[in-house]
N, C-alpha and C positions, 0 to 999 in steps of 0.2 A: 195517691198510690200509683196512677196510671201515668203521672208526673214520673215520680221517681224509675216507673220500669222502665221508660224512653231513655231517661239518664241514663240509665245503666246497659243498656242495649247501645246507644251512640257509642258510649265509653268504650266497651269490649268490639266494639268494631273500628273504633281509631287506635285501640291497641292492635289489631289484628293488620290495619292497614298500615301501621307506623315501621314492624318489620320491612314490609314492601318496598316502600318509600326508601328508607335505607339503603336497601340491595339494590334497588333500580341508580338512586345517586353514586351509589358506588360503581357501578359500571364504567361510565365515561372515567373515572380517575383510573381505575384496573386498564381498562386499553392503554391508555394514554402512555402509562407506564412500560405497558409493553411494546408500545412504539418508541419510546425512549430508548427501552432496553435493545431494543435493535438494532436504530442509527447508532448507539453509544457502541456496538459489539463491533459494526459495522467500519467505524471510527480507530477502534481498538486493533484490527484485523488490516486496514489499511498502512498505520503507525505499523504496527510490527514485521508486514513485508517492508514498507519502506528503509528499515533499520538494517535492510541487508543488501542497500541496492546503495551507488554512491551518491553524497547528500546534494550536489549541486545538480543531479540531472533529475532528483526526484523535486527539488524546490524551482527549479524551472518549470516541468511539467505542472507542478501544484499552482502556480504562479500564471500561469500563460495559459492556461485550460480554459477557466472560466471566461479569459476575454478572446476567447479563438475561439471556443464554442457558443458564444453569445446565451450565456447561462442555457444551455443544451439548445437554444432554439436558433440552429444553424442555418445559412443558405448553401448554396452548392460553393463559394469561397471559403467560407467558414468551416464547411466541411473538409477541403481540402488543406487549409491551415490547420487543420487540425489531426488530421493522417499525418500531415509533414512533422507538425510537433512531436506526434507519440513514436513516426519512424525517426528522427534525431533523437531524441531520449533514450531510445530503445540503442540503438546504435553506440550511443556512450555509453550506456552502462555497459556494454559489449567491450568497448575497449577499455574503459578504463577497471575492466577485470583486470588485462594483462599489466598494470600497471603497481608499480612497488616503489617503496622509499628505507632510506637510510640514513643514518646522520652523521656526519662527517668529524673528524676530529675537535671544530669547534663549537660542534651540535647541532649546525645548520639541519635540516632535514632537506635530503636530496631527493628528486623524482626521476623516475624513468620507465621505460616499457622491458619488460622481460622478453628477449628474446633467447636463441638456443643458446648464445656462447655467454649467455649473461644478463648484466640491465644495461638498459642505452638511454642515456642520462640524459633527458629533454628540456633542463630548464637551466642548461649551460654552465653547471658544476661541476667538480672535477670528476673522473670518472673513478670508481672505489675499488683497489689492489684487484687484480685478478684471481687471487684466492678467495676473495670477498666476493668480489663478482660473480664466481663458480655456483656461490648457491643463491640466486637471480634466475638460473636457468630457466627456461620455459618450460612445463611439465603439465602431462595429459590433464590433470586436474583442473588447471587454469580453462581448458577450452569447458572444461564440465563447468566450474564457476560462469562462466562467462552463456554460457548456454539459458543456464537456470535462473540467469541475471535477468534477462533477455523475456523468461516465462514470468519471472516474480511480476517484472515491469507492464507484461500487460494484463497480470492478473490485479495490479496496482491503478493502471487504464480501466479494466474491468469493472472496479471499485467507482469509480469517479463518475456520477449521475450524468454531470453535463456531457460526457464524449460518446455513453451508451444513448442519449437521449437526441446526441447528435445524429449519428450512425444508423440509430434502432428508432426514430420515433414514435412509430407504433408498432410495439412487437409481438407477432403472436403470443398463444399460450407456450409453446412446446422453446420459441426464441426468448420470451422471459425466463423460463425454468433453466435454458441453458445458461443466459447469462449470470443467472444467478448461481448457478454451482457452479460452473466452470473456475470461477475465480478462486473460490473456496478450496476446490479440489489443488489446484495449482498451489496454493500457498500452502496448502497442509504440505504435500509430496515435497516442491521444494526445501520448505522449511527444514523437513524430516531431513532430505541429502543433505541439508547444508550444516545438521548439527552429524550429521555420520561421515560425511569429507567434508570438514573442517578445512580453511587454508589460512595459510601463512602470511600471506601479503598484507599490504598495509596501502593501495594505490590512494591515487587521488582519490577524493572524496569518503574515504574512508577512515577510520580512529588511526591514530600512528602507533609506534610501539613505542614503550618507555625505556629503550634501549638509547 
């Protein structure tokens, strides 16, 4: 008898410790997830400023970061090829806001830079009727685009480990908090102007019209 109560007393305590066991395994998987769900948000949040900024100066940047930051762990060269990168990037998207195309009667697609009296055709095509030309004009919005271009791109900077890690390598508490919303903050605002003034243009680096 004294057999069987040990039995039954072991039993009812591997049942009682078997929930534990479970919850405690479960843990490491539950974090793990939510460090997934992070980087994946973080990934997601990156993509979708970059889809408003032109594609060759964001796959430059994407492209040249990791080996001018020396995967974030930079020297005083490395640092400065790396300002120079994010101030050239930042600089193109800048201009090639001002930039439009159009297609020609044999459906070439033409480029050029919007200025006041029109577009000014930079890739040595013909120039398109001056009634055509008329609505190229350069108008306030464009320096707004070209502004917020400028803020997407280093909230896109902001995003990228190796350039904060370059910059910031050890950042206080109140300079990690910054970096981390700042970016956020930027892309919500921008995003927001960018679907309430909407533009027209079609530059470099950008989707064309199906015109």
């Amino acid at each position: 008898m004294e057999v069987k109560v040990e039995k039954e007393t072991s039993r009812n305590l591997d049942e009682e410790k078997a929930p534990l066991l479970l919850e405690n395994s479960a843990l490491p998987e539950v974090e793990k997830n939510m460090i997934q769900q992070a980087i994946s948000q973080t990934f997601k949040s990156t993509a979708h400023l970059a889809n408003l900024l032109p594609t060759g100066s964001v796959l430059a940047f994407q492209l040249l970061s990791p080996i001018f930051t020396n995967q974030g762990e930079c020297d005083v060269i490395g640092r400065s090829l790396t300002a120079a990168l994010v101030a050239l990037c930042g600089l193109s998207c800048f201009l090639l806001s001002f930039t439009d195309s159009f297609k020609d009667q044999k459906g070439n697609v033409c480029y050029g830079f919007a200025t006041l009296r029109g577009l000014w055709i930079i890739d040595g095509s013909a120039a398109p009727p001056p009634e055509i030309a008329a609505n190229y004009k350069l108008k306030f919005i464009d320096f707004m685009h070209a502004i917020m271009s400028i803020l997407v791109f280093a909230a896109v900077a902001l995003f990228d480990q190796n350039v904060v890690n370059c910059f910031y390598p050890t950042p206080s508490y109140q300079t990690q908090e910054l970096l981390t919303a700042l970016p956020v903050a930027i892309g919500v605002i921008c995003s927001m102007l960018f679907v309430v003034f909407p533009t027209q243009r079609h530059g470099i680096g950008f989707p064309l019209t199906s015109n």
